[in-house]
Each structure stands twice: as C-alpha cells, then as structure tokens.
N, C-alpha and C positions, 0 to 999 in steps of 0.2 A: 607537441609542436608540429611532429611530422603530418600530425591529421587533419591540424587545423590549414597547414600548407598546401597540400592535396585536395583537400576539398572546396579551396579557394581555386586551384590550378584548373577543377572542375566546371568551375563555376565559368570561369574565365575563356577554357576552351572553344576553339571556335572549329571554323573548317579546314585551316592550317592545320589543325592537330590529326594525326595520321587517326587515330583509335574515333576519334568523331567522325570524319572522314568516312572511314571504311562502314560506319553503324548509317551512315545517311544514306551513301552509296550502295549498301545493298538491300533499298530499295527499289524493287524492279522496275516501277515507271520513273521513276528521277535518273536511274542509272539508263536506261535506257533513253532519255529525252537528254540527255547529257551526250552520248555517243553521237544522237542523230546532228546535234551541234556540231560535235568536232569533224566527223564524217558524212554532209549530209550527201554527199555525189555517192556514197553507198546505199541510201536509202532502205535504211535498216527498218525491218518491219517486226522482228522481235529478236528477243535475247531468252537465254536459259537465264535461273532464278542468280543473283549476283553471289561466286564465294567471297568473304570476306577472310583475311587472313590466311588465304587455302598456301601449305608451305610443298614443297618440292626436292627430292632430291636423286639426283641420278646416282647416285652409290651408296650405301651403309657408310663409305668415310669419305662422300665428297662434301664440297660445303652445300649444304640446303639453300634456300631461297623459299622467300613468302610472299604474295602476293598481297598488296592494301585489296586490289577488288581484282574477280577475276571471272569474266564471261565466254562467252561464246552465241552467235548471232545464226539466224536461219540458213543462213550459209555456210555455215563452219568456219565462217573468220572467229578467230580469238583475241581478247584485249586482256590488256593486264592496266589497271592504272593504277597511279602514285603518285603520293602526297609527298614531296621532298621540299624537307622546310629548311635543314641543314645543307649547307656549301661545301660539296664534295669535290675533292679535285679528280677523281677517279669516276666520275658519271659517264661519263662517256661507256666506261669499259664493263662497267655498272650495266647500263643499258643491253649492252650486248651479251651480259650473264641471262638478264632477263626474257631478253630474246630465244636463244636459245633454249631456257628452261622452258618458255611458251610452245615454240616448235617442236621440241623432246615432247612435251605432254599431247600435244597435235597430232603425232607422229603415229601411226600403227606400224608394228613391226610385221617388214614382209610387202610393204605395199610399196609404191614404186613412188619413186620421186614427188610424179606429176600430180598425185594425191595427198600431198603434204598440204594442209590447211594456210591460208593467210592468215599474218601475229600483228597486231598492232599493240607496241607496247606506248603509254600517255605516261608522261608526267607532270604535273603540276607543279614548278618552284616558287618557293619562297626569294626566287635570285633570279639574274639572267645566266644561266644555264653554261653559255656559251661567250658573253660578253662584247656579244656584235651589236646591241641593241634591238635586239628584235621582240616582240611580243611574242610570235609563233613560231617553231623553227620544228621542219619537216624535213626527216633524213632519210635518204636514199643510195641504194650506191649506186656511182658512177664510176665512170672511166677517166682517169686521168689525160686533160687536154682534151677532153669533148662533154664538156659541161651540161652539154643540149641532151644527151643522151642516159638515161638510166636505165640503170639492170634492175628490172621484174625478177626478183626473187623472192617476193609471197613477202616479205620484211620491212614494215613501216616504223620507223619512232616520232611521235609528235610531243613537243617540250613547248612547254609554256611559262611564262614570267609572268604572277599573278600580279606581280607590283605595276608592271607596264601599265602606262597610261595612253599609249601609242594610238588604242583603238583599229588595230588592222585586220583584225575578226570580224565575224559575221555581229550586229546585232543582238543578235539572240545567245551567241557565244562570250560574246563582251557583258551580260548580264550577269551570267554564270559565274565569272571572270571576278567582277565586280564584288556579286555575292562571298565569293571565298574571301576577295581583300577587303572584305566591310566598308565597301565604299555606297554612298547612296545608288540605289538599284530601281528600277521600272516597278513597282510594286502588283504593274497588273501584267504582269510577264504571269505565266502558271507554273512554271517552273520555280519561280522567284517564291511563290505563295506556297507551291510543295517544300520545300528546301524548310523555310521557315516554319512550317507548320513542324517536320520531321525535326529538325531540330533540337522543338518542346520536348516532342515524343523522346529524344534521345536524351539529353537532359534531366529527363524526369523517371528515367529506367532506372529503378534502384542497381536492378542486376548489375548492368553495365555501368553504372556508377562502380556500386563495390569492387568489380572488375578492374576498372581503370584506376581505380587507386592503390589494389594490391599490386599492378602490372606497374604504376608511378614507384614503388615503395619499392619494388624489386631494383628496379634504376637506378633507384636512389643508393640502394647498399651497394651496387654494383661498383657506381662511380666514387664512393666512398674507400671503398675496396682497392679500387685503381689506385685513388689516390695515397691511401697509406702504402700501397708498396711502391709508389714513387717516393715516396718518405722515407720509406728504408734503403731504396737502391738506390 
C-alpha cells in the first residue's frame, strides 16, 4: 500500500515539492534565468554550477542546516533558495539561521569585515509569509523611526506568496510565479519551455524516483513513530 501511495505522491508532485524543486533548480541556466528575475538591477552574468541539498553546520553538536539550492554569482554574492510549502510560525527566525549559515560559509577566517560576501537568502511560500498581503516582501534592516533609511549589511531576504494573484512583479517573474502555482503561463516565455521540458527530465529519472520514495517512506515511519509515542505519552 505504501508503494502504491508513493508513487502516486510522484506522479503528483510538482514545483511545490521541495525534492522536485531542488532536481529543476540545479539546473544551471534555469537557476540562473530564475535569479536574474528576482534580482535583475544585479545583472548577474553567471552563477557556479547550483548545490542542491548542500547541509552546513558550524559545530559537531550545533544544529545543521540544508540548503534546497545553493549558488554563488561572479561576484561572490551568494543565494540560498527555498521551497516552503508548510506554515511556519518561526520563519522569520528561520530566515536568519539561514542567513547567517550563508555568511559563516561566505566568510574567510582572518579577513576583515569589509570582505565578507553579500547572502541573499529567497523563499518561495506556499502562504503569505508575513500576512500583510503582499506578493513580494523585501527585508532589510532599518532604523527604528527612520523608515527612509536602511543599513547595508551585505544581508537581503526576498519572500514570495506563490498563491498571490496580486501581480506586483516583474512579468517575466510573475511567469515563473505562475509556473510553480500551476496557473496557466505564456507558453513562449523560454524559461516556461526550460522548467517544463526539466520537469519530463525529472520525472522520468528512475534514480531520483527511487530516491524520493525511500526519502517519502523514511517520513512516513518517522511521523508514524511520532505518532505512537503521542499514543503512549
């Protein structure tokens, strides 16, 4: 029963799904024509090859961190992006783990401040994020009572509400947008044509097939697990 479950869950999955996700995304020109979307006043002209799943951890006993996709651009700016399909009440704080684990990996030890890389950490929700209505919400810090003003500290987060129908993005970013919530899409966008073509391709990968079924099945006994010792306690 469990395989026949799983491999329907397969079938089913789409770009919500963090493990599809992460297999499309590290495609280097989609991950890249993705970025120039969200950032195009950086005018990125290339990216290192995308990690997918790449995990992190600043101690033998701190807690680790994993990244869905994780680059770096001709600049040495760095992105980490993510697929959040579950309502976390802790994102926020979330966010700024990932932050930091982005800047700790940026970081050479011994080099001064002013050489610490810029992190742009993305998300992508399956929710509004933040529940002001917004499509796009771009975090910065500021100064308390001078809203005009932001502190440049190399640290951007950009959050997105895939459901939003708002439309307050760029065109070419509202496709993308689109394509993740399966809404009808510009079919001659090339991105739209890469995305779907990669998709087959993911799809139809036994490996990662098998992959994401043993990774579903491992879930499965986990929350199974969970659930009998709420059973007994």
């Amino acid at each position: 029963m469990d395989k026949i479950i799983l491999r329907k869950k397969w079938e089913d999955a789409d770009l919500t799904d963090d493990y599809i996700f992460s297999k499309v995304m590290i495609d280097h020109d989609i991950c890249l024509e993705v970025l120039r979307r969200i950032l195009p006043q950086l005018e990125i002209k290339g990216i290192e090859f995308p990690n997918a799943q790449q995990e992190i951890s600043f101690a033998p006993d701190a807690h680790s961190i994993r990244f869905d996709i994780y680059t770096t651009d001709e600049n040495n700016n760095h992105y980490d992006i993510e697929m959040q399909v579950a309502r976390a009440d802790n994102l926020a704080k979330r966010i700024r783990y990932y932050q930091t684990a982005s800047t700790m990996e940026s970081y050479n030890k011994g080099e001064p401040y002013d050489n610490v890389d810029d992190s742009y950490v993305i998300f992508f929700c399956n929710f509004d994020p933040f529940g002001f209505n917004r499509q796009q919400y771009i975090l910065k810090k500021q100064i308390t009572g001078m809203t005009d003003k932001v502190i440049d500290d190399g640290e951007t987060d950009i959050l997105f509400d895939i459901r939003s129908k708002r439309h307050d993005v760029s065109p070419k970013m509202q496709n993308f947008l689109d394509m993740i919530a399966q809404r009808n899409v510009e079919s001659t966008d090339e991105l739209v044509v890469k995305l779907k073509k990669r998709m087959k391709y993911v799809k139809h990968n036994r490996k990662w097939r098998a992959e994401y079924m043993r990774l579903s099945l491992y879930e499965m006994d986990q929350k199974r697990h969970e659930e009998e010792i709420k059973e007994k306690g």
